[in-house]
C-alpha positions in Angstrom: 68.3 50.9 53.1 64.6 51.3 51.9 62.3 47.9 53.2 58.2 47.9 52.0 55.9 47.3 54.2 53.4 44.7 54.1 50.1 44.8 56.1 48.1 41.1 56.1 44.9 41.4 56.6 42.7 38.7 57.9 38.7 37.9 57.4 37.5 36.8 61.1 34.1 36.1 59.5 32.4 33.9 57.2 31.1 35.4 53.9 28.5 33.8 54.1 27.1 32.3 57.1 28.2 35.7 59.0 29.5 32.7 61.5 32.8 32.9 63.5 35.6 31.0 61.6 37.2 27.9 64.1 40.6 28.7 65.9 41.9 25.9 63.4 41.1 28.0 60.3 42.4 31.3 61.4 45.5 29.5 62.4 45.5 28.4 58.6 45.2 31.2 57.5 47.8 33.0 59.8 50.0 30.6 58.9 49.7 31.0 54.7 49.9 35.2 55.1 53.5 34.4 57.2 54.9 32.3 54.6 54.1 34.6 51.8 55.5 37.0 53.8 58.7 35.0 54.1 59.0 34.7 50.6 57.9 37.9 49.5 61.3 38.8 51.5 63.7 36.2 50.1 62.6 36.8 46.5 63.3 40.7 47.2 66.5 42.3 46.0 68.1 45.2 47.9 67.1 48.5 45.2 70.0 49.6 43.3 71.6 46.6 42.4 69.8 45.5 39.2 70.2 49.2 38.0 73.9 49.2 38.7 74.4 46.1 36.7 71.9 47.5 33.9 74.2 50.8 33.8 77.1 48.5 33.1 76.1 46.4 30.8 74.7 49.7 28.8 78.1 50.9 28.6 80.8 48.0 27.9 78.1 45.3 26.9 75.4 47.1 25.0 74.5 44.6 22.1 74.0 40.7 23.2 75.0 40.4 19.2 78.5 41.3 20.2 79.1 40.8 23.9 78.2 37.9 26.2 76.7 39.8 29.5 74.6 36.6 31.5 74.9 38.0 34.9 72.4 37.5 37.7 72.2 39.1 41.3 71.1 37.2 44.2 70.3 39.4 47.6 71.3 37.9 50.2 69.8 40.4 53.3 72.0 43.4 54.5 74.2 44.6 51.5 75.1 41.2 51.1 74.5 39.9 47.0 75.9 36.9 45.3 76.5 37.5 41.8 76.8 34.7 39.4 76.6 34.0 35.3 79.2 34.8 32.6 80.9 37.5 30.4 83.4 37.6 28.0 86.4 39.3 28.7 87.5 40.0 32.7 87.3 43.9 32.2 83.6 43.3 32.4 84.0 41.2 35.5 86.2 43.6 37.3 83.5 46.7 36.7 80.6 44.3 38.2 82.7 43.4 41.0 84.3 47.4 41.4 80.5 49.0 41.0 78.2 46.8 43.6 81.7 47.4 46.3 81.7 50.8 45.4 78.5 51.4 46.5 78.4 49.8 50.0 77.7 45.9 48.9 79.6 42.8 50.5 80.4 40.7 47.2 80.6 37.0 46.8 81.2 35.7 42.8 80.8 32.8 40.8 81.2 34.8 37.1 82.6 32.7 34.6 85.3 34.8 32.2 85.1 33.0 28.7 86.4 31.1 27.5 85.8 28.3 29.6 86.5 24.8 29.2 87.4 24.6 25.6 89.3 22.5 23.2 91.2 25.7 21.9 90.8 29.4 22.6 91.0 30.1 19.0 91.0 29.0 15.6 91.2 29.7 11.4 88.7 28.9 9.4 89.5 26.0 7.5 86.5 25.7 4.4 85.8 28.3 1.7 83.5 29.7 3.9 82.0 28.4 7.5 78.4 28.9 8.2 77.5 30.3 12.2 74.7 29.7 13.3 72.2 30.9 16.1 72.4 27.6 18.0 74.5 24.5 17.9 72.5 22.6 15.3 72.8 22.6 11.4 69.2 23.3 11.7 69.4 26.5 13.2 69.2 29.8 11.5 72.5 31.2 9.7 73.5 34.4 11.6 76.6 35.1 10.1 79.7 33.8 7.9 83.0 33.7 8.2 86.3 33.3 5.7 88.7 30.5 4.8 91.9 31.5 6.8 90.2 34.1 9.2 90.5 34.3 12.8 87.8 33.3 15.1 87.4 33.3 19.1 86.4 30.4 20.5 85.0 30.4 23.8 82.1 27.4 24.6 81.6 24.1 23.1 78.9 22.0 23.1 79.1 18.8 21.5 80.5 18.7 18.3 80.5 23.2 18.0 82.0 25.7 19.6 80.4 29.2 20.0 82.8 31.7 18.0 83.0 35.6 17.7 84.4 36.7 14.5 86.4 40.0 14.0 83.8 42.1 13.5 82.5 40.4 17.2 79.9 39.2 16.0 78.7 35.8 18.0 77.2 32.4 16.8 78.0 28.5 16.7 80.1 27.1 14.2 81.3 23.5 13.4 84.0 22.8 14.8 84.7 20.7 11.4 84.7 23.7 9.5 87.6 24.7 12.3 91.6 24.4 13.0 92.1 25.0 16.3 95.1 26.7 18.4 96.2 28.5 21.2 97.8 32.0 22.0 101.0 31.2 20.8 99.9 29.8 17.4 97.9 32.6 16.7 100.8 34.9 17.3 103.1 32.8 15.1 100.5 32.7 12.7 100.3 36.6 12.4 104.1 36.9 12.1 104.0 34.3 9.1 104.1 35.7 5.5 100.6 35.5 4.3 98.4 36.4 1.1 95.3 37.6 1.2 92.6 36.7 -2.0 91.5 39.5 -3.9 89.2 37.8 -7.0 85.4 37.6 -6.0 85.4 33.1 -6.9 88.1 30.7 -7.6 89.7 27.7 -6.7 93.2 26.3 -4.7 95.2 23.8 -6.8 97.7 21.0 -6.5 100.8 21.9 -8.8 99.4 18.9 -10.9 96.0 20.6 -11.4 93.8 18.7 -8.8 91.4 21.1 -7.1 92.2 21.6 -3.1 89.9 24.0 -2.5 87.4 26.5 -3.6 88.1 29.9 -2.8 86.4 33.3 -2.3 87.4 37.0 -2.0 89.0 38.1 1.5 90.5 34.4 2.5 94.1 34.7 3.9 96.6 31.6 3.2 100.1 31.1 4.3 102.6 31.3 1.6 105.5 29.1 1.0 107.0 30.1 -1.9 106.4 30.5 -5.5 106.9 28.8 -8.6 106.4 31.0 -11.7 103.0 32.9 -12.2 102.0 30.2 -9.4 102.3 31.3 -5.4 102.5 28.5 -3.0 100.2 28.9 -0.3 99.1 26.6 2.9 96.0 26.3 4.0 95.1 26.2 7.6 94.8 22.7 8.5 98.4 22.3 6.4 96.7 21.1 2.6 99.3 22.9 0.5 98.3 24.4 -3.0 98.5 27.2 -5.5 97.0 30.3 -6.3 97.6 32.3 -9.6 100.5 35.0 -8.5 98.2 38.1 -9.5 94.9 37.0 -7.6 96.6 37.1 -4.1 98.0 39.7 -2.1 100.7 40.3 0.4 98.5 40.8 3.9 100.9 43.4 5.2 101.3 45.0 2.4 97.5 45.3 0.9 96.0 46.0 4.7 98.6 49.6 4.7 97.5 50.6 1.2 93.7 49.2 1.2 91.6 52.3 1.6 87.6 52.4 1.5 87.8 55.3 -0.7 84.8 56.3 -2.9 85.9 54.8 -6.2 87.1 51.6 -4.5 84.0 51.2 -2.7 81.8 51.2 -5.9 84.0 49.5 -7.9 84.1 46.4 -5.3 80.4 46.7 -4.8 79.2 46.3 -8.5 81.8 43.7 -8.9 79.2 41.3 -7.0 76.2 42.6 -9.1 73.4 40.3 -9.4 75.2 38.1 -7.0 72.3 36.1 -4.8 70.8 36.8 -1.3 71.3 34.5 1.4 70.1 35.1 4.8 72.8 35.3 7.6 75.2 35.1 4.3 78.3 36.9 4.6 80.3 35.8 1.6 80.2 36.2 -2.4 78.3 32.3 -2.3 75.2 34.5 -0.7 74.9 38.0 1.5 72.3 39.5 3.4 72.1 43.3 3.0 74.7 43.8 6.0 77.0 41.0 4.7 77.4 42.4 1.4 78.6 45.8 2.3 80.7 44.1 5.1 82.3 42.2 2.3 82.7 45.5 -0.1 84.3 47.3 3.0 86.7 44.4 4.1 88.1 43.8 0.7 88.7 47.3 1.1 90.8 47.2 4.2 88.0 48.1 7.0 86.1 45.6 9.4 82.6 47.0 9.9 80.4 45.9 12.2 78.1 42.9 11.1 73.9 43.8 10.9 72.8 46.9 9.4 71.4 48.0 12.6 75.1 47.8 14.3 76.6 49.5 10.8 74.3 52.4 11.5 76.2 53.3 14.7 79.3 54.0 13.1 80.6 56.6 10.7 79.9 60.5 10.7 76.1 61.0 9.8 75.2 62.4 6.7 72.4 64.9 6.7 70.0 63.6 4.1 67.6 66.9 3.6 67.3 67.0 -0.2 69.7 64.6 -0.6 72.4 66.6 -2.0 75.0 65.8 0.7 75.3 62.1 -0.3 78.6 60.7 -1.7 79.4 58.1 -3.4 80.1 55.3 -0.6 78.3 56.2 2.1 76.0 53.9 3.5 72.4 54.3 3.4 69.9 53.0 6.0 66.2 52.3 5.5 63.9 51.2 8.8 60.4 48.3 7.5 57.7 50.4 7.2 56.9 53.6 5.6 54.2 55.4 8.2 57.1 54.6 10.8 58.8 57.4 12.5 62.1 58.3 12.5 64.5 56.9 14.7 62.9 53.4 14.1 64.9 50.2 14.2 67.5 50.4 11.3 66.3 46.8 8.9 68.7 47.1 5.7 71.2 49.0 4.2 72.4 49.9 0.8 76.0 51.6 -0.5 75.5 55.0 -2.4 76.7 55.1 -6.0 75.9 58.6 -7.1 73.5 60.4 -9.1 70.9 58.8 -6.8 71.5 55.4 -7.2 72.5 52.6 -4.8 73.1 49.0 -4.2 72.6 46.8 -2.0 71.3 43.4 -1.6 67.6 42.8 -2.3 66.8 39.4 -3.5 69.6 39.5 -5.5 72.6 42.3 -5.5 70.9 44.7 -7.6 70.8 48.7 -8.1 68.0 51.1 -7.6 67.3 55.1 -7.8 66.1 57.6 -5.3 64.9 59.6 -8.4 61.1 58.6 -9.1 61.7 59.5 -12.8 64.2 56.6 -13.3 62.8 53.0 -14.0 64.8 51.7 -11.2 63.5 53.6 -8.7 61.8 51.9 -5.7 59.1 54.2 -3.7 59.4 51.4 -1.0 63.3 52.2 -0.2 62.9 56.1 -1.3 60.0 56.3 1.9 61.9 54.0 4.4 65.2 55.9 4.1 65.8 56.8 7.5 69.6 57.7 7.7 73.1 57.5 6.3 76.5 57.3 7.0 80.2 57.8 6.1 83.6 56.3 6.6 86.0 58.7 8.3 89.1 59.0 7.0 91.2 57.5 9.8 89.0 55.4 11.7 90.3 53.1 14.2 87.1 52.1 16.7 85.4 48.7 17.1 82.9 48.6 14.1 84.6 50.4 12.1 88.5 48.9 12.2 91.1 49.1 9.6 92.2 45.3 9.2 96.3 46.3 9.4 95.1 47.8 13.4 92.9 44.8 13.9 94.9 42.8 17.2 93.5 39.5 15.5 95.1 39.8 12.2 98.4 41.6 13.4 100.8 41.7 16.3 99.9 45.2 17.1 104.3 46.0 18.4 105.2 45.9 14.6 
């Protein structure tokens, strides 16, 4: 164990009078340097264990986008440390706990494993499409989206919200009006039930008499209860019953073994939502962000991605973009702010490959452009801030870039 030294040095003599100071004064004075020197001490921590807890979060809680990693070391003299704060799953727990005792340190915890004192540990989305936000206020910025009938998991509430991570594991605040809540067992009845899953970009749930239930968008999963001619029954989360023409809903089992992100898919979903509008934190045909929209294009193609471009860059076998003639139709193309910036910058939009250099992506408005500086749609501002690109590998099963039929939220993973 490594301790600094500390020296204290005292002035016996006035500054200015050149006088001796009084016994009183240097007592003072004695006095002040011990207490600092007290809590210079208690404030110190014993070296190694902020690195140690650093090293892990690195590893299994990189991204505060996608994990919850609130931990905070107290030393309290020897190897002794109290460590205290949150995370959200106990594997997390157990390597803080297993790291600091593996290297020499007595342990006492008060880590909270969410979810903690909740109404329910998880829940469908039960609106066309619920808004998360940054904090638990309506005012607060729109992070991310998520889809009538999805799974979301719940694990703090504050008020009238509950902080949520979606299946990409993304994290925000959402409404807990926008919500139906249930526990482990519903969940796993609910992903043994026969369900549909929406395939037309807008539309809307009806009564059998007509009256609108619901609006609708593309990727929201109802139950189905039967049919009655070119009408499917379907119930929504909260139990409203309705309809849903028979050939703009899917069986979920079925579509999530044969949906494949596959080149001609991907551009065919993607222009599908051309001229579509931009919404900030939108991930959802009402309004997308750059990263929402190809989430969108790749989940109605049988493939949760992760949510921000930055994140989407980290997935996927990288493309080598020297003269550009490697690209392919559907890989994903990644642009950093700022021209003069080097490469290797921070990742700040992202577009989907078309061919024959042209892209989409969401800019304003869904809308097409050209690497080629002879085309009127080319954009010198995207052509000198692409910075990298990526592609889907056939096959992939890894957080960020999951097929939706081996996703443990939408299926009971023994079938």
């Amino acid at each position: 164990m490594i301790f600094k030294q500390y020296q204290v040095i005292l002035i016996l003599q006035h500054p200015e009078n050149n006088t001796v100071m009084s016994k009183r004064t240097l007592f003072l004075l004695a006095s002040l340097a011990a207490t600092m020197l007290v809590l210079s001490s208690a404030c110190k921590k014993e070296p190694g264990i902020d690195e140690i807890i650093e090293s892990i979060r690195q590893v299994h809680a990189p991204d505060a986008r996608e994990n919850i990693f609130e931990i905070k070391a107290e030393w309290q003299g020897g190897m002794k440390v109290n460590i205290s704060g949150e995370v959200d799953n106990e594997a997390l727990k157990r390597a803080i706990i297993d790291s600091l005792s593996a290297a020499g340190f007595e342990i006492s915890e008060q880590i909270d494993v969410l979810p903690v004192n909740v109404p329910w540990t998880w829940a469908l989305v039960n609106i066309s499409v619920a808004n998360i936000r940054a904090t638990p206020s309506h005012r607060s910025e729109l992070v991310t989206q998520a889809i009538l009938g999805n799974p979301v998991r719940v694990l703090k509430e504050q008020g009238s919200w509950v902080l949520v991570q979606t299946p990409d594991r993304y994290l925000g605040w959402c409404s807990k009006s926008s919500l139906e809540g249930m526990d482990v067992d519903e969940l796993y009845k609910w992903k043994s039930s026969p369900r549909v899953i929406y395939s037309e970009i807008h539309g809307f749930i009806n009564s059998l008499h007509g009256q609108t239930v619901s609006d609708i968008t593309a990727g929201a999963i109802l139950v189905k209860e039967g049919s009655e001619g070119d009408l499917l029954k379907v119930r929504l989360p909260d139990g409203r019953n309705g309809t849903v023409a028979r050939h703009m809903a899917y069986c979920l089992e079925e579509w999530s073994r044969e949906a494949i992100p596959s080149a001609d898919r991907i551009a065919e979903t993607a222009m599908a939502m051309h001229g579509f509008p931009y919404l900030w934190g939108g991930t959802s045909p009402k309004g997308m962000d750059c990263s929402g929209y190809t989430r969108i294009v790749w989940f109605m193609n049988g493939m949760v991605i992760a949510r921000d471009a930055s994140l989407q860059a980290r997935h996927g076998n990288p493309v080598d973009l020297a003269g550009r003639q490697y690209l392919e139709t559907g890989d994903l193309l990644f642009f950093r702010t700022n021209p003069g910036d080097a490469d290797g910058s921070p990742v700040t939009h992202v577009a989907i490959y078309l061919g024959d250099s042209e892209y989409i992506h969401a800019a304003g408005m869904v809308t097409v452009n050209s690497l080629d500086s002879l085309r009127d749609n080319y954009s010198a501002y995207r052509a000198s801030t692409l910075q990298s690109a990526r592609r889907t590998p056939s096959g992939s099963s890894e957080p960020g870039l999951l097929p939706v039929k081996d996703h443990p939220w939408y299926f009971n993973q023994t079938r």
